[in-house]
LODOMAR-81909 format. One record per atom (N, C-alpha, C): residue in one letter; z, x, y negated. Coordinates in steps of 0.02 Angstrom, whole numbers, padded with zeros to 5 digits, always signed. Layout:
<pts>
AZXY;...
</pts>
This chain:
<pts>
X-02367+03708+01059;X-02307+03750+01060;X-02257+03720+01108;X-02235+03751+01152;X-02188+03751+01189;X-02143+03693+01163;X-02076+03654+01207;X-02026+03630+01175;X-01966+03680+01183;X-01926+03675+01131;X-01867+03707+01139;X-01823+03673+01202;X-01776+03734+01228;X-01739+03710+01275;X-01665+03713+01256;X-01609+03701+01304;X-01543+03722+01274;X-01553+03794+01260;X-01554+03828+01312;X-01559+03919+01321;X-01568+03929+01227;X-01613+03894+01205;X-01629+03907+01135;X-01606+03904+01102;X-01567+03831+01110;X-01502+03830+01089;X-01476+03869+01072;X-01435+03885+01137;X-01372+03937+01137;X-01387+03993+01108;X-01412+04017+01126;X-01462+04094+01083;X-01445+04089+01005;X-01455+04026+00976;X-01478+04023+00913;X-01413+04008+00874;X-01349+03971+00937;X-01271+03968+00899;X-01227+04010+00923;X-01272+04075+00968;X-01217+04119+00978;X-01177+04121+01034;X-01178+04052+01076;X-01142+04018+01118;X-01182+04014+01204;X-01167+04011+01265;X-01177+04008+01313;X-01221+03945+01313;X-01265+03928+01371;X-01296+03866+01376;X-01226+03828+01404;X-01194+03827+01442;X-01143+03776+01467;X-01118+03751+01421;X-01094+03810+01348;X-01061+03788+01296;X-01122+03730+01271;X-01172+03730+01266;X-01216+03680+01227;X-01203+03614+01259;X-01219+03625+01334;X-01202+03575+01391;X-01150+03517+01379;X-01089+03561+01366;X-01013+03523+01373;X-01020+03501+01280;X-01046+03501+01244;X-01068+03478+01175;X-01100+03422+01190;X-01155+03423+01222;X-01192+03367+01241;X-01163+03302+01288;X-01124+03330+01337;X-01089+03291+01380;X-01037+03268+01353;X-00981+03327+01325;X-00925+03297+01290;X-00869+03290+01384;X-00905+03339+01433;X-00851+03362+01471;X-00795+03405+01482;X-00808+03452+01420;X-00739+03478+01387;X-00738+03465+01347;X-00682+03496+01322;X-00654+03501+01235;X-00692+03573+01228;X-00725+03541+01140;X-00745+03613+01118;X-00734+03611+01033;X-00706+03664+01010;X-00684+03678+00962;X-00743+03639+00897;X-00715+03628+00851;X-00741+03584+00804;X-00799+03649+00763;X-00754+03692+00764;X-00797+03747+00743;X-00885+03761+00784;X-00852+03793+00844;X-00910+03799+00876;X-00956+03743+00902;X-00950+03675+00917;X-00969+03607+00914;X-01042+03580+00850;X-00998+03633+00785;X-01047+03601+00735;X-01102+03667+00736;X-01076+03738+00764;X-01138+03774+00756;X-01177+03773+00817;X-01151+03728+00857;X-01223+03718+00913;X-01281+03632+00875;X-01229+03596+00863;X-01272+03536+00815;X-01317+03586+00756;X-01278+03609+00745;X-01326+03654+00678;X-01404+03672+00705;X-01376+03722+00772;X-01433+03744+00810;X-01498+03694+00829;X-01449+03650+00841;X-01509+03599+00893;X-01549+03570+00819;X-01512+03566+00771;X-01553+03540+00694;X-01608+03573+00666;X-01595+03630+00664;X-01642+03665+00648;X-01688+03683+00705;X-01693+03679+00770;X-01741+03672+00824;X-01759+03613+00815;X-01751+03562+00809;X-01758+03509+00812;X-01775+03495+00883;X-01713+03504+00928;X-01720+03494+01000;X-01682+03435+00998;X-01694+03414+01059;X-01677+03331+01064;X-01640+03327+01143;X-01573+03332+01147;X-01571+03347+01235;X-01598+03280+01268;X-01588+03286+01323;X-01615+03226+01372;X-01587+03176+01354;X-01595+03134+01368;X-01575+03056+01363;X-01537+03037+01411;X-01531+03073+01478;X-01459+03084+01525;X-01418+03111+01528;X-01388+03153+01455;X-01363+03205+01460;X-01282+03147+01440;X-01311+03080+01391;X-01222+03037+01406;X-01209+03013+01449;X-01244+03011+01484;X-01231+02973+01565;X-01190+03019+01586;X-01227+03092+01595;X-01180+03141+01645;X-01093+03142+01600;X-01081+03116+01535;X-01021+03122+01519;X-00973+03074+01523;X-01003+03047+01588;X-00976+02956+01618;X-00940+02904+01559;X-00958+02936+01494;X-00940+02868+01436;X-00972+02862+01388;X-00955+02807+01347;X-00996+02802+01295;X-00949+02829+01221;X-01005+02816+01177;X-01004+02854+01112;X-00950+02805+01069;X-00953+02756+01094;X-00914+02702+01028;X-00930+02697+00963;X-01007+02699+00968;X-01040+02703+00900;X-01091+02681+00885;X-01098+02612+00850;X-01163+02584+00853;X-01197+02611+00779;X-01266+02633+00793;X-01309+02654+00715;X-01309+02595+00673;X-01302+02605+00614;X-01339+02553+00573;X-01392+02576+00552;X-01466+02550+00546;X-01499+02578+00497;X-01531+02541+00425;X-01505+02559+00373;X-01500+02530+00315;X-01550+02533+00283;X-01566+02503+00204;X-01609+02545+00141;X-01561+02575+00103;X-01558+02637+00101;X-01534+02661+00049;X-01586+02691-00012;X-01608+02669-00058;X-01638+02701-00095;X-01633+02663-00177;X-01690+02673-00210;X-01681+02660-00309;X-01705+02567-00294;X-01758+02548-00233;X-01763+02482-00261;X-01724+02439-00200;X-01653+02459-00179;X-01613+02423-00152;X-01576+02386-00172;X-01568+02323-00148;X-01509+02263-00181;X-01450+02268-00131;X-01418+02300-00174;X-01352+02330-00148;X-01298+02244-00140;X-01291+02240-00186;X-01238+02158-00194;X-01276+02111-00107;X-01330+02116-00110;X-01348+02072-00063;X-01357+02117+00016;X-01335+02187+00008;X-01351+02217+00075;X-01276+02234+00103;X-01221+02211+00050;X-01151+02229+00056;X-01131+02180+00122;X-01128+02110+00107;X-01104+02071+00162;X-01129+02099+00219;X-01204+02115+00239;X-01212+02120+00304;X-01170+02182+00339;X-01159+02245+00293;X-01116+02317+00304;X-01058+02303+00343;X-01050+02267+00278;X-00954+02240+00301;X-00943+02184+00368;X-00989+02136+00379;X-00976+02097+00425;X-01006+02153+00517;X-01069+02200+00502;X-01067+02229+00551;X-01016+02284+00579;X-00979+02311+00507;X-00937+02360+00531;X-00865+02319+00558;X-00837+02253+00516;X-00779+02227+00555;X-00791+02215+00615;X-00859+02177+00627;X-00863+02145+00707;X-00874+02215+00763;X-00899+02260+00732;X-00924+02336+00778;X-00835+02355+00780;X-00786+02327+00743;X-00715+02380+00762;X-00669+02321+00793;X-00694+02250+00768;X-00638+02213+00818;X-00680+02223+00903;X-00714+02256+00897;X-00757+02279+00968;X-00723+02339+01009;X-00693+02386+00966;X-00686+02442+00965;X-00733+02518+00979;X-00802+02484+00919;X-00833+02513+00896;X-00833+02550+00834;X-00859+02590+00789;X-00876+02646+00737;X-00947+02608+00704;X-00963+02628+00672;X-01019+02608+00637;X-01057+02668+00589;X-01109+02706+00626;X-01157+02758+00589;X-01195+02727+00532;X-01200+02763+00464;X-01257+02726+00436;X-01287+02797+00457;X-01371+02744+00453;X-01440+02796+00434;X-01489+02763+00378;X-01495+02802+00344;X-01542+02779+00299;X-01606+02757+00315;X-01652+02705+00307;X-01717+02674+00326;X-01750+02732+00313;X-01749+02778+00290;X-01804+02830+00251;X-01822+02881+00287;X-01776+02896+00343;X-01780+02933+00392;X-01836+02921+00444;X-01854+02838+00444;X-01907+02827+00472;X-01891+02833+00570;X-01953+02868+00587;X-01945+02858+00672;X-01899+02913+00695;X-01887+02967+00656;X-01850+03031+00639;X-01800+03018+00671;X-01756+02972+00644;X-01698+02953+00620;X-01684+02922+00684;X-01749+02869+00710;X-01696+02830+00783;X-01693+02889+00827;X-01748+02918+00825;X-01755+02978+00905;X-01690+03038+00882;X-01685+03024+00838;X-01612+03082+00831;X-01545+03040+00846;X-01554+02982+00823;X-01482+02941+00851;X-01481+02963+00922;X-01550+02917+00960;X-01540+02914+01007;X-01529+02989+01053;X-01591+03019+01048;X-01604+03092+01087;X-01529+03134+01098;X-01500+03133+01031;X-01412+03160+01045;X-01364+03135+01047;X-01369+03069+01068;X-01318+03004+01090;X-01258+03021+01042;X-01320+02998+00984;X-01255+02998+00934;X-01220+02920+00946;X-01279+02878+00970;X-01240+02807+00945;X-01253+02770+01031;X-01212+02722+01054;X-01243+02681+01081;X-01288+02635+01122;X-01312+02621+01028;X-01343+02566+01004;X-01358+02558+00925;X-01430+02525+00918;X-01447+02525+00846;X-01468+02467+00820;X-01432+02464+00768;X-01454+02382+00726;X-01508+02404+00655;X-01546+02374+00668;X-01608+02412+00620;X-01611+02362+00545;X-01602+02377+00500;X-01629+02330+00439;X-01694+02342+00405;X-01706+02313+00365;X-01762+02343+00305;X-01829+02326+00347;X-01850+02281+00408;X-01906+02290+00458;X-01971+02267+00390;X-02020+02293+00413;X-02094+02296+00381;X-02123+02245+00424;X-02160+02211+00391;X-02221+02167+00443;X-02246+02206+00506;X-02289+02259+00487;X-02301+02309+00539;X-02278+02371+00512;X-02218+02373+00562;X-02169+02422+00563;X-02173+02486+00594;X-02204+02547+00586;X-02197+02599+00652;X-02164+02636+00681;X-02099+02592+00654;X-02035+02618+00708;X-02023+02584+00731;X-02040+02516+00748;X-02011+02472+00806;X-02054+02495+00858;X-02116+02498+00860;X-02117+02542+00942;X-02092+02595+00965;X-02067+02634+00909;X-01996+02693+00946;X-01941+02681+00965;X-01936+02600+00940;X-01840+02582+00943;X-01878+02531+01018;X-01928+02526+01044;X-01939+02491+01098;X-01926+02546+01160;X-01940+02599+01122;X-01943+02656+01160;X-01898+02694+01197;X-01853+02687+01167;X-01781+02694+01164;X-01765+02704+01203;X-01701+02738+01255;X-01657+02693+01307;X-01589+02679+01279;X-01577+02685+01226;X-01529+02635+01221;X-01543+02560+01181;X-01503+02516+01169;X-01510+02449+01143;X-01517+02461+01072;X-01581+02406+01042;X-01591+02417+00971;X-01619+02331+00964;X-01589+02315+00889;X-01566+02235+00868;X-01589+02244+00797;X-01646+02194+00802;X-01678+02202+00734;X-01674+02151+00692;X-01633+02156+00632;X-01620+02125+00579;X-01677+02096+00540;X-01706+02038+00578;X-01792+02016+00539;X-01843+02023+00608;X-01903+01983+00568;X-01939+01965+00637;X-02011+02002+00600;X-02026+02050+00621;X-02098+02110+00615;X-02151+02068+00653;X-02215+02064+00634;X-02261+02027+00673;X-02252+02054+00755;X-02266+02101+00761;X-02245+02125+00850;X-02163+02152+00847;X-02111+02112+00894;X-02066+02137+00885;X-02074+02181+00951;X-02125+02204+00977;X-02131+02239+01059;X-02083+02229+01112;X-02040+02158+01122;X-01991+02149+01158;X-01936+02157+01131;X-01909+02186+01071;X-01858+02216+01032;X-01825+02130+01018;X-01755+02109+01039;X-01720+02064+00993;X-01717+02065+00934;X-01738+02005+00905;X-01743+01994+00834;X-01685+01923+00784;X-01635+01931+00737;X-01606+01896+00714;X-01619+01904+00638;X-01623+01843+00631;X-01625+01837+00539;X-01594+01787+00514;X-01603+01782+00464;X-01620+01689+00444;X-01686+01660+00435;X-01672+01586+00460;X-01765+01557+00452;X-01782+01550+00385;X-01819+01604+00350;X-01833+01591+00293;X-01905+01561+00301;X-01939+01531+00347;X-01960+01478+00340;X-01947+01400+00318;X-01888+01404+00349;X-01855+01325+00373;X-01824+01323+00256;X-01814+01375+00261;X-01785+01389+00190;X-01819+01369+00113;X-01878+01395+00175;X-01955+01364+00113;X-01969+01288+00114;X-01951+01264+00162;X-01974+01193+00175;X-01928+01145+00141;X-01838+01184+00162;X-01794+01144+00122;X-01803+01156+00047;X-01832+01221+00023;X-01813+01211-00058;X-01874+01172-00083;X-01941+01161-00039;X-01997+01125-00060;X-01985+01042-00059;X-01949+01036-00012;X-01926+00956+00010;X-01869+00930-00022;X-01821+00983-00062;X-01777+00937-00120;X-01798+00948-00167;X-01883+00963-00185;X-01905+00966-00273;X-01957+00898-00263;X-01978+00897-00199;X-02037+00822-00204;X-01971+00773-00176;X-01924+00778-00168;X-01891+00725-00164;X-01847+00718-00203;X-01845+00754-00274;X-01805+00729-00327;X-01858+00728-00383;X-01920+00707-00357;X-01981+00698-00409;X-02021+00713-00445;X-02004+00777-00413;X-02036+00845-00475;X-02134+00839-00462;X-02156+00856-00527;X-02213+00865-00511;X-02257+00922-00509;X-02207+01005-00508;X-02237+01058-00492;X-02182+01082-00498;X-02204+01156-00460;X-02161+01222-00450;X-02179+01285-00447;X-02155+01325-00476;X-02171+01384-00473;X-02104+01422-00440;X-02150+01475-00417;X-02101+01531-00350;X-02114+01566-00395;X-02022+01609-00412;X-02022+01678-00435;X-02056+01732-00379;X-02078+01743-00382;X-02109+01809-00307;X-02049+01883-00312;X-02071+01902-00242;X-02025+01969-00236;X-02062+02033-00296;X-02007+02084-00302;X-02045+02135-00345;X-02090+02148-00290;X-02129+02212-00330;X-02163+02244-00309;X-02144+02309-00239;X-02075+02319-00265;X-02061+02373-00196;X-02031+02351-00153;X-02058+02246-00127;X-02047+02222-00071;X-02125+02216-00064;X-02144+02197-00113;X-02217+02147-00075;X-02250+02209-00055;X-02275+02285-00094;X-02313+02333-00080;X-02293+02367+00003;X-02215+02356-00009;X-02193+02380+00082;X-02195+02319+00136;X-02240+02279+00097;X-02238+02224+00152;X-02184+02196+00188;X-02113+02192+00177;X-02044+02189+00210;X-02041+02105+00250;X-02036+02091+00288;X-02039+02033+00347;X-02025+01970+00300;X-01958+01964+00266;X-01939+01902+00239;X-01972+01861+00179;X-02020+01932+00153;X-02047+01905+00097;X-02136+01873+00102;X-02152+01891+00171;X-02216+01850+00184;X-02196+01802+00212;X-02140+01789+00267;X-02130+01722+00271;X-02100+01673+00244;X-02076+01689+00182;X-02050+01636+00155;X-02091+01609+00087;X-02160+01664+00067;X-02206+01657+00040;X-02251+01613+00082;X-02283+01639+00146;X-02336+01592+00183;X-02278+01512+00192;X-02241+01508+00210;X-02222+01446+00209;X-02212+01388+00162;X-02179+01418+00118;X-02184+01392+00043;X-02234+01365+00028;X-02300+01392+00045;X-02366+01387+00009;X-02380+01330+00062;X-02372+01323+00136;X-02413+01290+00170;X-02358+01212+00166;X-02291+01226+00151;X-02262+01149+00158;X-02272+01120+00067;X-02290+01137+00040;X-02311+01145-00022;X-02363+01109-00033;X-02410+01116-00015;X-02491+01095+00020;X-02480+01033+00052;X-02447+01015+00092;X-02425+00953+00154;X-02383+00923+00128;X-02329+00930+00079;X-02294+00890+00040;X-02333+00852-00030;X-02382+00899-00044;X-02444+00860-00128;X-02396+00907-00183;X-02341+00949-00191;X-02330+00984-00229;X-02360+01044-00250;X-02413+01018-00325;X-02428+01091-00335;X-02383+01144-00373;X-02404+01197-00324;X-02363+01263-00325;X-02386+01328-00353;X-02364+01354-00392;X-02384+01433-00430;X-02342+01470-00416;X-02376+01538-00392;X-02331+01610-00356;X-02336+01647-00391;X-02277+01656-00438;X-02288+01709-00491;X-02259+01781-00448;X-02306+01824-00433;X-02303+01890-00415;X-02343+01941-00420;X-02326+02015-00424;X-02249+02046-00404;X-02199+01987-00469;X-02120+01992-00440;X-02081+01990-00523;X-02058+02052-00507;X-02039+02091-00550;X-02009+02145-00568;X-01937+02127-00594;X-01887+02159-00571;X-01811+02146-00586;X-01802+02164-00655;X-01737+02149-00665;X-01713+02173-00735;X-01732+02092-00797;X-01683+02115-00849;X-01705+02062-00892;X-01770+02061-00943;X-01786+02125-00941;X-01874+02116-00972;X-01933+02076-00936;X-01916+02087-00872;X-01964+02055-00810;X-01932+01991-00790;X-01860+01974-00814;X-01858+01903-00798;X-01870+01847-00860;X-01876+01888-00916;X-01894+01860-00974;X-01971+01851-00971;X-01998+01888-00948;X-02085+01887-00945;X-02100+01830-00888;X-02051+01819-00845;X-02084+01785-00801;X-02062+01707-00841;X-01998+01722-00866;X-01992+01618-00898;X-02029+01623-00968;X-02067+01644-00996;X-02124+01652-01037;X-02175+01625-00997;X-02200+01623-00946;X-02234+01620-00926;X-02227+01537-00900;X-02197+01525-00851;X-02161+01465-00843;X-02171+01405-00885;X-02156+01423-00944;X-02140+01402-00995;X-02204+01382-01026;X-02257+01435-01022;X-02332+01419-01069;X-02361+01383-01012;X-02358+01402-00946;X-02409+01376-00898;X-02403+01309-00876;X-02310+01278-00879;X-02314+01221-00831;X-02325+01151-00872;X-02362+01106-00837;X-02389+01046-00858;X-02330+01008-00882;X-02352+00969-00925;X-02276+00897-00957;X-02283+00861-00881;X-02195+00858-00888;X-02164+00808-00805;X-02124+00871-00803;X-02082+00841-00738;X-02030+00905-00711;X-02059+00964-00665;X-02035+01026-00683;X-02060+01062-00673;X-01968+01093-00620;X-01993+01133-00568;X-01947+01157-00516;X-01978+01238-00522;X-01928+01280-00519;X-01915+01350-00509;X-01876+01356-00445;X-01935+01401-00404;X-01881+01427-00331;X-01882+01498-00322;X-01813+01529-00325;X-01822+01617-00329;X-01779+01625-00295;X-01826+01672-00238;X-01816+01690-00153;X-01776+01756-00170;X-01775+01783-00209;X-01737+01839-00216;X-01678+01865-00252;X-01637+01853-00225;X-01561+01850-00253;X-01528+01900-00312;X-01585+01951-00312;X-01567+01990-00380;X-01588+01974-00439;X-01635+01930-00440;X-01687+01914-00485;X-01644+01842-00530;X-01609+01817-00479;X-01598+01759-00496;X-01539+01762-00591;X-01507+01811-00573;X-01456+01807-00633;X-01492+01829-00684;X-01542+01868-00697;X-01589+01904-00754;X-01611+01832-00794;X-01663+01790-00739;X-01708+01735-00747;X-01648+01687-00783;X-01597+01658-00750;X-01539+01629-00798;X-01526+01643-00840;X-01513+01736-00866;X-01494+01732-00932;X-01557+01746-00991;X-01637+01736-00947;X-01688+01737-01004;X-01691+01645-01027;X-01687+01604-00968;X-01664+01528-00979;X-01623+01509-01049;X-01544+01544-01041;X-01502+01535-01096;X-01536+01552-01160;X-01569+01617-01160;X-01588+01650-01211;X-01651+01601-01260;X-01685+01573-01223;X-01730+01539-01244;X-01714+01456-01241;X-01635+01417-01247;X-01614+01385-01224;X-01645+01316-01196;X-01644+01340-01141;X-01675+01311-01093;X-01647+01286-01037;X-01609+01235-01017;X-01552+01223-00974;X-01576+01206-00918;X-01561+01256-00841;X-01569+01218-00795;X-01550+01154-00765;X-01580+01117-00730;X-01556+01056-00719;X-01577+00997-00769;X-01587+01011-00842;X-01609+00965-00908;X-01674+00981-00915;X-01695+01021-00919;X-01765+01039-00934;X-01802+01066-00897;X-01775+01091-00846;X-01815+01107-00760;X-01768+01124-00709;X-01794+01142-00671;X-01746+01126-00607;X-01737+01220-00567;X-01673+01208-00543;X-01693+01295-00507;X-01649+01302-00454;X-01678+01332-00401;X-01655+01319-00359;X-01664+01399-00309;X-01611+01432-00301;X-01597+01515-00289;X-01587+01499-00210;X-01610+01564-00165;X-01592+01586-00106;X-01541+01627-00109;X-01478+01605-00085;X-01431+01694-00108;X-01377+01662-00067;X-01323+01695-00067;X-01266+01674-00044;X-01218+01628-00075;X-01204+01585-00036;X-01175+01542-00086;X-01094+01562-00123;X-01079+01612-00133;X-01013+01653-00165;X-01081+01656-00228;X-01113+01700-00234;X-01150+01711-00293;X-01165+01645-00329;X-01205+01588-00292;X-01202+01564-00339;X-01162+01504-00377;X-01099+01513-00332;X-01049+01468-00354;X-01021+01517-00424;X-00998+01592-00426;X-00994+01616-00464;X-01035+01638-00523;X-01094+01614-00537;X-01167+01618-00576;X-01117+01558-00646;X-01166+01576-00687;X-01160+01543-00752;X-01257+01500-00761;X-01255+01455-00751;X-01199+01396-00713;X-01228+01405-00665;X-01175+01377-00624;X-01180+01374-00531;X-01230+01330-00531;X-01276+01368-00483;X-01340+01348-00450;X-01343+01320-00403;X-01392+01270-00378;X-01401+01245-00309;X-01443+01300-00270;X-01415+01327-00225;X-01442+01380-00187;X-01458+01345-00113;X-01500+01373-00086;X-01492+01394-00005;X-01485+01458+00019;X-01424+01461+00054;X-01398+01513+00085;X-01425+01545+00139;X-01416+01620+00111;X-01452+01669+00151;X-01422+01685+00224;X-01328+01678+00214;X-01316+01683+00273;X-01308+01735+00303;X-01290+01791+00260;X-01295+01876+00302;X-01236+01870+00365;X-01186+01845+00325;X-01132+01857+00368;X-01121+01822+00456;X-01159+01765+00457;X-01163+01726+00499;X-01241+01787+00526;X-01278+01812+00509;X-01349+01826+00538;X-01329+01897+00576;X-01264+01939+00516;X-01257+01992+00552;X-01182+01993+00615;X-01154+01933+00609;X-01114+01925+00674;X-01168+01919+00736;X-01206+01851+00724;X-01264+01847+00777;X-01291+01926+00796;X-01315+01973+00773;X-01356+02027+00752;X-01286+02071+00826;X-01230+02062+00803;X-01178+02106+00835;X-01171+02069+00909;X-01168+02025+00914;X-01145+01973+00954;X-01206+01987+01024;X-01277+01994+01001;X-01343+02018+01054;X-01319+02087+01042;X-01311+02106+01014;X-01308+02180+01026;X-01260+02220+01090;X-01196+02176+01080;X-01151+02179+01133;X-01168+02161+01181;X-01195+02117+01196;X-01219+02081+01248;X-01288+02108+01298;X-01306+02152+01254;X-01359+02208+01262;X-01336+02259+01315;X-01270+02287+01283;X-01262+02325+01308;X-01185+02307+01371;X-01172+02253+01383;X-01147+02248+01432;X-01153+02173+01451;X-01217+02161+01491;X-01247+02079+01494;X-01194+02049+01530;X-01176+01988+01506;X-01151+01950+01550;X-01195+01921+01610;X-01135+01887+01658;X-01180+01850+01721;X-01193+01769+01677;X-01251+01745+01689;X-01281+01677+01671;X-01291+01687+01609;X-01272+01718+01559;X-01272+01721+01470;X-01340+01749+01455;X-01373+01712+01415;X-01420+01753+01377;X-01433+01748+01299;X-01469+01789+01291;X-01495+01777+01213;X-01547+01770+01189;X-01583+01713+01139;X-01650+01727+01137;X-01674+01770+01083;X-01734+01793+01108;X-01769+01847+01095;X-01787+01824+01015;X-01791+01776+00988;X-01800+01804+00902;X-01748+01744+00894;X-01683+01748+00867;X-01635+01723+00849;X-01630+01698+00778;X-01642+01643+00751;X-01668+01627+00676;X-01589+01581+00654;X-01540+01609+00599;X-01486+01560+00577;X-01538+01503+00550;X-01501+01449+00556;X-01527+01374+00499;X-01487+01393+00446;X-01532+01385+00371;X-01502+01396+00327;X-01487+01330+00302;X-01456+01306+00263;X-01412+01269+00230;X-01430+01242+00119;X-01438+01188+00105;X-01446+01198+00044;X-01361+01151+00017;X-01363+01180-00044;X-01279+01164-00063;X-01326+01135-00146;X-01315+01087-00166;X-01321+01054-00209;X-01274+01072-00294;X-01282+01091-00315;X-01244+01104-00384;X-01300+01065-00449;X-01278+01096-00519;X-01301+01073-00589;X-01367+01075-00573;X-01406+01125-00570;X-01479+01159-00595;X-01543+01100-00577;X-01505+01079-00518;X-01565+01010-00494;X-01581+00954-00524;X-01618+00932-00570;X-01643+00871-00596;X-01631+00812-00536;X-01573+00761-00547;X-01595+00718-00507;X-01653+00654-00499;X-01671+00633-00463;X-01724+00598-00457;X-01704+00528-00492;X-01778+00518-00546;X-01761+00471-00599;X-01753+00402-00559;X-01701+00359-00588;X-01680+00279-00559;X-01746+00264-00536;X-01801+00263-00556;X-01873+00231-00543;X-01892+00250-00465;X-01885+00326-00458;X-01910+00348-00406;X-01849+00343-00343;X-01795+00340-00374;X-01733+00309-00330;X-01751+00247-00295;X-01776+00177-00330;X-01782+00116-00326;X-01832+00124-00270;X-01885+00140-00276;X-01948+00150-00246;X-01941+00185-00170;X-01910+00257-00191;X-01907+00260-00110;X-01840+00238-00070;
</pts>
């Protein structure tokens, strides 16, 4: 079937092709009215004008996309910092900030892009193998991907090293003596969508784990909520050997459930095992009781995230950026950690 053209457009909002034109260009002023029944038009065609049609309107949009998760198994508390730190840094820019929902899929970039709604697009939510990062490669405008997808197809990539993350929370449990650990695992509507952060901070875990002599148990899927964080310290609890036992839970929603199945069964972190959360460190200074975390770092990952993005789109001379951009995360020491007994102090 044919593609639709403007002509089709116009036909279909009533309006002249020039009128569609100067919509697209944004070389006149056109009434708000008639504006939304040519967008209407082009929606329901699902026409896509050229990809030169913002050029011919010699400016830009002042609008970078976000593309988010919005849906039932989203961790909202932990997807807030990155919102807020991309939309301040996108306006001390004197940028706007689009959301799009992840759900929209490849839909969603070729419509940002195709009707220059935005820019530029900062992508979240990336999949191991993702099949919209070869559309956002595709692109012509700039797209900055929040996480590192096995092929990023040339696409800039910023996260945090949740490798380096696995190594630090593995390397302060054999160095405060512990003689096993178990990983809370991601639910199920990370691990089944395969989402980037949660195989690498699983494959790493497991392999510095291995190379440190700490044996390690991956309890997964966990399922959120306090029935599923109660099932998982049941578990914990029957499976791990006499000696100290270390808990590491990579997933920041999970973490307050698992604490209050702990209390419930009183069971004190830090006295009777050790735990040690990935999250931001505001959460878990505010947690009952404050946890030794390593920090996730949104806010620092999504300045970086803004910072290439700009830079994308108006390169400096000599400046560059590298192509998968990883924050160092950080561990902050609080109660939950068993310290290492005088014996094993003396010794090493």
């Amino acid at each position: 079937m044919a593609a639709f053209t403007s002509k089709d457009v116009a036909r279909l909002a009533g309006v002249s092709q020039s009128t569609v034109s100067y919509v697209m260009t944004g070389k006149r002023q056109i009434s708000e009215r008639t504006r939304q029944r040519v967008l209407a038009a082009m929606e329901q065609l699902t026409y896509e004008p050229h990809a030169g049609a913002r050029a011919l309107a010699g400016r830009r949009t002042q609008v970078v996309g976000l593309v988010v998760p919005f849906d039932s198994t989203s961790e909202m508390t932990g997807l807030l910092p990155f919102i807020e730190t991309i939309a301040s840094s996108a306006r001390a820019n004197d940028y706007e900030v689009l959301l799009v929902t992840a759900d929209e899929g490849s839909a969603g970039l070729r419509r940002l892009a195709g009707r220059a709604l935005c820019d530029a697009i900062i992508m979240m939510d990336i999949q191991e193998q993702d099949e919209r990062v070869q559309v956002a490669a595709s692109l012509p405008i700039p797209v900055v991907l929040v996480g590192v997808p096995d092929d990023p197809a040339g696409l800039y990539c910023v996260d945090l090293d949740f490798e380096a993350a696995a190594r630090i929370a593995v390397d302060e449990l054999v160095d405060t003596a512990h003689d096993e650990a178990f990983v809370v695992g991601y639910p199920a509507a990370v691990t089944d969508r395969r989402i980037n952060f949660a195989g690498r901070f699983l494959r790493s875990v497991r392999r510095h784990a291995e190379m440190r002599g700490l044996p390690l148990t991956v309890l997964e899927p966990a399922e959120l909520g306090r029935a599923g964080a109660a099932e998982v310290v049941d578990q914990i609890l029957t499976r791990r050997s006499p000696g100290r036992t270390g808990v590491l839970v990579p997933y920041n929603a999970a973490i307050g459930p698992l604490l209050h199945a702990l209390r419930a069964r009183a069971v004190v972190p830090g006295r009777d095992l050790s735990l040690i959360g990935l999250s931001t460190d505001r959460q878990a200074d505010e947690s009952e009781p404050p946890y030794t975390n390593i920090s996730e770092e949104p806010r620092d990952v999504s300045r970086r995230a803004m910072k290439t993005l700009l830079w994308l789109l108006d390169p400096g001379p000599g400046v560059g950026h590298p192509p998968i951009d990883l924050v160092a995360p950080r561990l902050t020491r609080r109660s939950t950690v068993m310290p290492a007994p005088a014996s094993a102090a003396r010794s090493g």
